[in-house]
C-alpha positions as CSV (number, residue, x, y, z in Angstrom):
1,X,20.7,-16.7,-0.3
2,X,23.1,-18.7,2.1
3,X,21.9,-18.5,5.4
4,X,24.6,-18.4,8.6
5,X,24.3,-21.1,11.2
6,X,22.8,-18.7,13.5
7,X,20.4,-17.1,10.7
8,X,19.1,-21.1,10.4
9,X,18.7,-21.6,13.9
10,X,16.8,-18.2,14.3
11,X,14.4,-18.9,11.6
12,X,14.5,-22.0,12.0
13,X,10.6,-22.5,12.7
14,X,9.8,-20.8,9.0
15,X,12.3,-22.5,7.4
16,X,10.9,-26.0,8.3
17,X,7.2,-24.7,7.3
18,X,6.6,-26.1,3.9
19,X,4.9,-22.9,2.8
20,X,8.0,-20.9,3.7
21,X,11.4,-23.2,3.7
22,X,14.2,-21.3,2.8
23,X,13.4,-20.3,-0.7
24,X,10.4,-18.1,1.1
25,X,12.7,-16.9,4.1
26,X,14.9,-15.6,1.7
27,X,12.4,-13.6,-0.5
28,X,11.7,-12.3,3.6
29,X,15.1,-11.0,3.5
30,X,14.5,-9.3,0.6
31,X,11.1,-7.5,1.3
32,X,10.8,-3.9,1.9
33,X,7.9,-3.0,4.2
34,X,6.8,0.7,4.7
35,X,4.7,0.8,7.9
36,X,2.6,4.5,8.2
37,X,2.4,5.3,11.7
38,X,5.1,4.0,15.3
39,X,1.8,3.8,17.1
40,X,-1.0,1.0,18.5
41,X,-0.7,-0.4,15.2
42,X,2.3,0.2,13.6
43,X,4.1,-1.3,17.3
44,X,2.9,-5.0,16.9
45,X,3.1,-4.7,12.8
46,X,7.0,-3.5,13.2
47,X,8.0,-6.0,16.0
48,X,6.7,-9.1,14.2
49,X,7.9,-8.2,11.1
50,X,11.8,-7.7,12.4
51,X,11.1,-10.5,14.3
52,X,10.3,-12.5,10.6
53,X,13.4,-11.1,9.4
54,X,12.1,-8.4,6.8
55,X,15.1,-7.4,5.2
56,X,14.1,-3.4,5.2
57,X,11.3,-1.7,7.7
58,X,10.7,1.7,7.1
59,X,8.6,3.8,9.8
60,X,6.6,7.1,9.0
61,X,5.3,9.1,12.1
62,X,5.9,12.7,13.2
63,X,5.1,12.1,17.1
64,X,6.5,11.8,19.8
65,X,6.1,9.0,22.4
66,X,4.0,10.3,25.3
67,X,3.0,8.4,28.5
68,X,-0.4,7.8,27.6
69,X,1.1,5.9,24.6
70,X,2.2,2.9,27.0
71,X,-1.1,1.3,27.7
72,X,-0.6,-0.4,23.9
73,X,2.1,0.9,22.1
74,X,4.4,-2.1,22.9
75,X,7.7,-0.7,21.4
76,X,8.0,2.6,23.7
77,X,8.6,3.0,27.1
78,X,9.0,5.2,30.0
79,X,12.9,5.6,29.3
80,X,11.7,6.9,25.7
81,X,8.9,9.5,26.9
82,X,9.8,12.4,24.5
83,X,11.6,10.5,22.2
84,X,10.6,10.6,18.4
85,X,8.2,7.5,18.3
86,X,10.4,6.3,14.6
87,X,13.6,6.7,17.1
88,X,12.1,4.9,20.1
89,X,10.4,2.0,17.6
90,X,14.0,1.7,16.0
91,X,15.8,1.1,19.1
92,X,13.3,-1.5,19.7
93,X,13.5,-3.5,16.6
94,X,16.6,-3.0,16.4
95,X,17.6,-4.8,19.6
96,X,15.4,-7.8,18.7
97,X,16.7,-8.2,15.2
98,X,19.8,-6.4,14.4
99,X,20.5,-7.7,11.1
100,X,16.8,-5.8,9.9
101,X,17.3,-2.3,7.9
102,X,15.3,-0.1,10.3
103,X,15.1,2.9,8.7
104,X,13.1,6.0,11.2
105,X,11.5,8.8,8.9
106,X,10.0,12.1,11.4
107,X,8.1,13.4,8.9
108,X,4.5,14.3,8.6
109,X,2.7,12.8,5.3
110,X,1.2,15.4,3.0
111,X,0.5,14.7,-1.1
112,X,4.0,16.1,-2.0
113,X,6.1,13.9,0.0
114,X,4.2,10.6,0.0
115,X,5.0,9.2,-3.0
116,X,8.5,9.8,-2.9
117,X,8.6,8.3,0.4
118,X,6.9,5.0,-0.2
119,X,8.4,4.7,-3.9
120,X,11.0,2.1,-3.0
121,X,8.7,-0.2,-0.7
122,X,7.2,-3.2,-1.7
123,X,4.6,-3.2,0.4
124,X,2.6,-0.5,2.6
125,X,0.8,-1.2,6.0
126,X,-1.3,1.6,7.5
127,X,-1.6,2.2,10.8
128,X,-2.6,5.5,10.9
129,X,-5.1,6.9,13.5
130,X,-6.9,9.4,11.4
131,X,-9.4,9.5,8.1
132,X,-6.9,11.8,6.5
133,X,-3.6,10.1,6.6
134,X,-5.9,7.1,5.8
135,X,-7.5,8.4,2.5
136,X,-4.0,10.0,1.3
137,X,-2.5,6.6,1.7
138,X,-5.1,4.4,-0.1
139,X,-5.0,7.1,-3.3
140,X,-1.3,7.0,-3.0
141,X,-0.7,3.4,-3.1
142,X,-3.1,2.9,-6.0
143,X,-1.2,5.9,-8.0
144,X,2.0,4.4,-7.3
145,X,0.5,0.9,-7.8
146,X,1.8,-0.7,-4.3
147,X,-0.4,-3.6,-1.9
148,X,-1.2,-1.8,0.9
149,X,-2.4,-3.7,4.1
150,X,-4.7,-1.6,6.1
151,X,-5.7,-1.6,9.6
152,X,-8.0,0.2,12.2
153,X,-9.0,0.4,15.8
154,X,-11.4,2.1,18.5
155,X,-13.3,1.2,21.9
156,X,-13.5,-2.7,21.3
157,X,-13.6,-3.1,17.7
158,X,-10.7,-3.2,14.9
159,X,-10.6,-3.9,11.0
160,X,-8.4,-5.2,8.3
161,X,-8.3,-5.5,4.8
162,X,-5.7,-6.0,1.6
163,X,-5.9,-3.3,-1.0
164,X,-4.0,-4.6,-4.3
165,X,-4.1,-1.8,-6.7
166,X,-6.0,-2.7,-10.2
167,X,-6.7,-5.9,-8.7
168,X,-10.1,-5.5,-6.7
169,X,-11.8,-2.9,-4.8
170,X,-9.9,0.0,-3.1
171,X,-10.6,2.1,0.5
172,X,-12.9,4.6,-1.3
173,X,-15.0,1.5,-2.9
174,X,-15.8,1.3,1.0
175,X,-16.2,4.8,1.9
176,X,-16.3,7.3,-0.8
177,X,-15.0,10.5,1.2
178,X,-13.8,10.9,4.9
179,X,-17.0,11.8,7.6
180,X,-16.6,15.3,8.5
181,X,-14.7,16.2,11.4
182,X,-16.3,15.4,14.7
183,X,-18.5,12.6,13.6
184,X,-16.2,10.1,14.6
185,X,-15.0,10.3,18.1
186,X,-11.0,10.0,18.5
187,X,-9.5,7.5,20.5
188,X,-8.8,10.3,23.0
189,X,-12.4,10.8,23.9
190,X,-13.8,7.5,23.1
191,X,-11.1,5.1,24.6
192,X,-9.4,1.7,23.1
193,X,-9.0,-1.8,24.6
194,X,-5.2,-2.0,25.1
195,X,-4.5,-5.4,23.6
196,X,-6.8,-4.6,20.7
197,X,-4.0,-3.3,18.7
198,X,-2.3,-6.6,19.1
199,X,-4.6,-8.5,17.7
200,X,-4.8,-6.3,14.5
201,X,-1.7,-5.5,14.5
202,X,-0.8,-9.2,14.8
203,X,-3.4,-9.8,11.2
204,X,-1.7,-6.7,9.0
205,X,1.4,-8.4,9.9
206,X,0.0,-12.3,8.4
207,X,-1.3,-10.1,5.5
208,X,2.7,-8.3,4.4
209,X,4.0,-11.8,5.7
210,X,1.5,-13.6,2.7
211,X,1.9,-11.2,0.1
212,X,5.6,-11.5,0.4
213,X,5.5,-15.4,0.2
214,X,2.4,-15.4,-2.4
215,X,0.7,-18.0,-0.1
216,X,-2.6,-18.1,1.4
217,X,-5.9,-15.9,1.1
218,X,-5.3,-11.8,2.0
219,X,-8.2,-10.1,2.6
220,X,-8.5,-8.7,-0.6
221,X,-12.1,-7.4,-1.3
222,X,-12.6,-8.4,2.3
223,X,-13.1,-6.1,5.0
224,X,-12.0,-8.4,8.6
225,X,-14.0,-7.1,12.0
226,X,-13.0,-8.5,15.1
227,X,-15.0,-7.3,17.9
228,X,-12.9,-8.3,21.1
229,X,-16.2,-8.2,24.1
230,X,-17.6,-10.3,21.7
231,X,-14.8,-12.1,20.6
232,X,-16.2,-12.3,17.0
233,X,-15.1,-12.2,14.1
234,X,-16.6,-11.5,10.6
235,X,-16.2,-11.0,7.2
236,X,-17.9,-8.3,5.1
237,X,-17.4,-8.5,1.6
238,X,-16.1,-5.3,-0.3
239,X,-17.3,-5.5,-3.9
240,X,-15.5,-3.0,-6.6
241,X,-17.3,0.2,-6.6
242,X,-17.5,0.9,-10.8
243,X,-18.3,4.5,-9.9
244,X,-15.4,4.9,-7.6
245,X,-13.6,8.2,-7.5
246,X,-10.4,6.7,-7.8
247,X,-10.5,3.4,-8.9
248,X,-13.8,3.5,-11.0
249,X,-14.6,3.3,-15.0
250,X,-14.4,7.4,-14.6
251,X,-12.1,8.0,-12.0
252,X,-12.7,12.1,-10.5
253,X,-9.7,11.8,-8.2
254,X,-6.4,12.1,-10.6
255,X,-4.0,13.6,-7.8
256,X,-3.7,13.1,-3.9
257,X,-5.8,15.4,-1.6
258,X,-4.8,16.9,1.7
259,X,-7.9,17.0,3.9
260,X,-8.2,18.7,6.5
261,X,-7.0,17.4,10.1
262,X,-9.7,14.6,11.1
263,X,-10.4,12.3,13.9
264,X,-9.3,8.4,14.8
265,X,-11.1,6.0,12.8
266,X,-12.4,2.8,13.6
């Protein structure tokens, strides 16, 4: 890939990193990122990945951007208040990286539409808000054999980790099944740090970035968890769970599930 003048002096700070250069920028260029969710996480993910220069950046979410959104969804605003989140993102993204493929999707995920929607991605990043969109995600990827970087938030505390289908341990080696509705308080009654979503944002973003490259450490049988009164973070690590519904020696789970509506998760 020939780069433009202005192309070089844009990426100009990767290109001179010998871990990217312009061999790396280029395979960049040629990524295709799927990002679940225009939200706290999805926000951060999609602006720093246009802002890398990832060639295609498709955004899934059926919402629409609300006024409460603004205390840490970075890529709305009060001009977009009732706007499709995917539409108001795009805009966004859009105006800080024109030559990126932004492509807005308004559709709700279910088991018959998922895989055809992430079929052409090479990666998926969740940034979901709820244990259902989150489960049908993980068993997806691992059907359709795709890295998916995964994040969560609540209150103070936020998570990451890399789930590289065949190739260690998947969500449900974590937690088997989703905890039953009401367990788990949503972010609506229980509250989130604005800037949280930044800083895990900011991480799922490193992770695509790293897969794309093939440099680095991802978090792969890792689970990251920042805790931001503390301003910790740790490590826990995720072993491969041989019993594993999904990913196990005698996998249960041989089709997606639709569960029920749930709650945020952490």
């Amino acid at each position: 890939m020939e780069f433009t003048d202005d192309q070089m002096l844009r990426y100009s700070r990767h290109i001179i990193l010998p871990e990217v250069g312009g061999k790396g920028q280029a395979r960049i260029a040629g990524a295709k990122v799927c990002i679940i969710g225009a939200g706290g996480l999805g926000c951060p993910v999609g602006y720093y990945l246009t802002a890398a220069g990832v060639g295609t950046i498709a955004l899934i979410d059926n919402d629409t951007v609300e006024l409460s959104n603004l205390q840490r969804q970075i890529a709305h605003s009060v001009h977009t208040i009732g706007m499709p989140k995917v539409e108001s993102a795009s805009l966004t993204f859009k105006a800080l990286n024109p030559e990126v493929n932004i492509i807005g999707i308004q559709e709700r995920l279910t088991k018959d539409n998922i895989l055809d929607l992430i079929r052409d991605y090479d990666i998926v990043v969740d940034g979901s808000d709820n244990f259902p969109t989150r489960y049908l995600v993980n068993d997806a990827c691992f059907m359709a054999k795709k890295p998916l970087v995964s994040g969560a938030i609540l209150r103070f505390e936020g998570q990451v980790t890399t789930i590289v289908s065949g190739d260690g341990p998947c969500y449900r080696c974590l937690f088997e099944e989703p905890p039953p509705p009401g367990l788990v308080p949503s972010c609506q009654e229980a509250g989130v740090l604005g800037v949280l979503p930044g800083v895990i944002g900011g991480l799922q973003a490193t992770e695509v970035l790293k897969l794309i490259l093939g440099k680095g450490d991802v978090l792969k049988g890792e689970l990251l968890i920042y805790n931001a009164l503390k301003t910790t973070f740790r490590k826990v690590r995720v072993p491969k769970n041989p019993h594993c519904p999904l990913c196990g020696e005698a996998p249960t789970i041989t089709e997606l599930i639709d569960y029920n509506e749930g709650y945020c998760s952490l």
